[in-house]
ZAMARGU-4260 file (C-alpha; in steps of 0.2 Angstrom, whole numbers, plus 5000, padded with zeros to 4 digits):
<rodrens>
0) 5125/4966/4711 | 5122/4974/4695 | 5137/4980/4683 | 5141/5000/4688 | 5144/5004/4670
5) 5127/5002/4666 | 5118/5010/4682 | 5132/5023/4687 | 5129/5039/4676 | 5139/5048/4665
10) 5150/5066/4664 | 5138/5073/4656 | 5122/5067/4668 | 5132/5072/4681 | 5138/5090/4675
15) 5117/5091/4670 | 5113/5089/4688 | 5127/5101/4694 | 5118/5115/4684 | 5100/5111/4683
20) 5096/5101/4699 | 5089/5088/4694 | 5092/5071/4681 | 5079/5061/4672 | 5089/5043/4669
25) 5081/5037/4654 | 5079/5018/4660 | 5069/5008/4672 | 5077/5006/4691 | 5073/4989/4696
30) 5071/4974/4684 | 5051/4970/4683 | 5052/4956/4697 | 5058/4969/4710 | 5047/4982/4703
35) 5031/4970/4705 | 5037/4966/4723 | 5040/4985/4727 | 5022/4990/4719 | 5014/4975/4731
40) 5023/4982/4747 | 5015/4999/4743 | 4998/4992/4741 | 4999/4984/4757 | 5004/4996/4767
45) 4992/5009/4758 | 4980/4996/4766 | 4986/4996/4781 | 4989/5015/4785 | 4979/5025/4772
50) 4985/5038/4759 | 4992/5050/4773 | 5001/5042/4784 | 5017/5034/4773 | 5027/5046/4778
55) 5046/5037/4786 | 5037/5020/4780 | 5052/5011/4782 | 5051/5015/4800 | 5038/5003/4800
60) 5040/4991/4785 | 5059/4986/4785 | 5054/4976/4770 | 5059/4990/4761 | 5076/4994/4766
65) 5080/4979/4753 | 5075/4993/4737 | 5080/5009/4749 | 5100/5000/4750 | 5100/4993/4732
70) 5114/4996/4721 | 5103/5000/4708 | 5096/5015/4717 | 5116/5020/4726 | 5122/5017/4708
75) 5112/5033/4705 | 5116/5043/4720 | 5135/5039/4724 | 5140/5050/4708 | 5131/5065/4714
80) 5133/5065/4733 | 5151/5054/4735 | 5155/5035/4742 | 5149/5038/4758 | 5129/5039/4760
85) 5117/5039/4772 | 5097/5034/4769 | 5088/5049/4778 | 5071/5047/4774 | 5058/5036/4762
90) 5040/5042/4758 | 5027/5033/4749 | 5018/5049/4740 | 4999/5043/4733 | 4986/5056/4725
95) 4969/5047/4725 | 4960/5052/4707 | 4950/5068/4708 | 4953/5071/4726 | 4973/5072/4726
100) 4979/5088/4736 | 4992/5101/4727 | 5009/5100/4731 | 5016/5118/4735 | 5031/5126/4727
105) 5044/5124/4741 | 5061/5117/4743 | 5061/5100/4755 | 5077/5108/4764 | 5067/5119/4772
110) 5058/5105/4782 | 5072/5100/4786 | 5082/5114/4791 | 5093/5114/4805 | 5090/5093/4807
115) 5106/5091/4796 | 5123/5101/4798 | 5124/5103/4777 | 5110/5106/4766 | 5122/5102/4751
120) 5122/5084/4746 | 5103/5081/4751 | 5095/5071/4735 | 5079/5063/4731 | 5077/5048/4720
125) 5057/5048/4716 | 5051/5032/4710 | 5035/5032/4696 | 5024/5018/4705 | 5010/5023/4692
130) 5011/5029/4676 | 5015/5049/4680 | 5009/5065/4668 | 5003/5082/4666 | 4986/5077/4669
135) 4986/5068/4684 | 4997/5079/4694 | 5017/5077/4690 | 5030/5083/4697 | 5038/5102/4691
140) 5052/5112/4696 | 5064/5127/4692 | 5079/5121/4685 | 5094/5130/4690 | 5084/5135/4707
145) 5095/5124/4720 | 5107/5139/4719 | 5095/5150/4723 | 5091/5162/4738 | 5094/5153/4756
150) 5079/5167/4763 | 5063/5165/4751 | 5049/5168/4760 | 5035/5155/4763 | 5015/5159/4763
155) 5005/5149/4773 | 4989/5139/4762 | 4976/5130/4766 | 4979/5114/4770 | 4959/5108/4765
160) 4968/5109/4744 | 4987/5107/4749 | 4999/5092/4759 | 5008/5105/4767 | 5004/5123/4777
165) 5014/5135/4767 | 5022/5138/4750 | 5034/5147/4742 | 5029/5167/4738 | 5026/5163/4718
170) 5031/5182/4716 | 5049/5178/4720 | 5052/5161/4706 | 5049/5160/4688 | 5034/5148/4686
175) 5034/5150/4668 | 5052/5141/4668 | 5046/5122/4677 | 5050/5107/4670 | 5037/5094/4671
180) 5043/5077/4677 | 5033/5064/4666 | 5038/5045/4671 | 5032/5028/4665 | 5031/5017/4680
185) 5047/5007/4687 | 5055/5026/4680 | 5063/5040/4692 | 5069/5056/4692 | 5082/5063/4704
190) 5081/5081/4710 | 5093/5091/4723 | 5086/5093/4741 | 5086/5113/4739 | 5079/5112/4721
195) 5060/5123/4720 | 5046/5110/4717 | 5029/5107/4718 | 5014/5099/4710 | 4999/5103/4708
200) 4984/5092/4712 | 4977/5079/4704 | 4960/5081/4696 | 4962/5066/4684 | 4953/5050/4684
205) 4970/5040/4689 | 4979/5037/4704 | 4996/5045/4704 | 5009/5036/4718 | 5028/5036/4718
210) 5041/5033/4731 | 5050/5047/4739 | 5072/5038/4743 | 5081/5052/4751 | 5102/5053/4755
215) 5112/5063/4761 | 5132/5064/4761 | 5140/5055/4778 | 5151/5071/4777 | 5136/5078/4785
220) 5129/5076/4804 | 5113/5074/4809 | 5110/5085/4823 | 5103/5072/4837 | 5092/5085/4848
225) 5085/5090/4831 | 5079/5073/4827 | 5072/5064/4841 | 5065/5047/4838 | 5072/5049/4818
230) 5083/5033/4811 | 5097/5034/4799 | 5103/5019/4789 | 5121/5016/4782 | 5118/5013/4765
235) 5135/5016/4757 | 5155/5019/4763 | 5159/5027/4779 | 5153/5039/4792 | 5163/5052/4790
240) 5152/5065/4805 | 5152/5056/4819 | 5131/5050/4814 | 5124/5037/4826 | 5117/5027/4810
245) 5105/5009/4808 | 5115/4995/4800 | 5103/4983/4787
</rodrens>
């Protein structure tokens, strides 16, 4: 276990996410051993199941619980959600060069509405697996936009140029405001489940992968006839909901 003062983050971190959204921690996650071992899971499973369908890949690979319930990743979360944390959900994210599809601006509780009594507490660690920039399709969102309006309006899009069917109206947010998430590999940002986001696609002539760990406060329940056949771990504390959760 590694020591909390150095992987737990600060007042001021914390008081950054409260208002923004989001949190760029300015180190790397796992030491370069774990990172290496991580990066050859993905390839493997990449392998195995294509770019498309590593989605829940844990589901599948319980290999990967070992990084999904790591203190150096509940180090991160614990100070933003509370003690008592459940893993919902893991996604390996890869964007081939030149044929990666955009990412629409949208909110990821808006998937997921109605699956989970609380939308408050939802988080997103996203993991660099490759080196991650402007150019080959990073990350950006709104700061401040996880405060936003409960009702924006989603537009459907074609799905032959985008990973989901529908984005956000672009006439109700203030594109000219995003942040670009630029992270070296073994980095990660952190960004509030009702936070605006998107990305757009990648055109370079490099991959661009990361790994999607999502948690959510066992303050919260997850609705059971809302999530047929979906697992959630105990990674941290206590239920405190009444959850019927997986023990590692």
């Amino acid at each position: 276990m590694q020591d909390p003062t150095t992987t737990q983050l600060d007042d001021a971190a914390i008081d950054a996410f409260r208002r923004d959204g989001y949190l760029l921690p300015e180190r790397d996650v796992f030491s370069p051993d774990r990172f290496a071992t991580l990066s050859a899971i993905f390839e493997e499973d990449r392998s195995r199941w294509g770019d498309d369908d590593l989605d829940t890949i844990h589901f599948r690979d319980e290999r990967l619980l070992d990084f999904l319930l790591a203190d150096e990743v509940l180090d991160l979360v614990e100070p933003l959600i509370g003690p008592d944390i459940g893993l919902w959900s893991s996604h390996f994210i890869c964007k081939p060069p030149r044929t990666g599809k955009a990412t629409p601006w949208h909110e990821d509780t808006a998937y997921w509405d109605g699956r989970i009594s609380s939308m408050e507490g939802l988080v997103t660690v996203w993991l660099a697996l490759d080196p991650v920039d402007a150019g080959n399709g990073a990350m950006q969102v709104i700061p401040g936009s996880h405060e936003g309006d409960d009702a924006r309006r989603y537009l459907p899009v074609d799905m032959r140029e985008n990973i989901f069917d529908s984005e956000l109206d672009v006439a109700t947010i203030d594109v000219d405001r995003a942040v670009t998430f630029e992270l070296a590999p073994n980095r990660c940002s952190i960004h509030d489940g009702r936070i605006v986001h998107g990305a757009p696609a990648n055109t370079s002539d490099r991959r661009r992968a990361g790994y999607t760990m999502r948690y959510f406060p066992l303050t919260s329940r997850v609705i059971p006839e809302r999530n047929d056949g979906h697992r959630v771990w105990l990674a941290r504390g206590f239920d405190r909901a009444g959850n019927e959760l997986e023990l590692a």
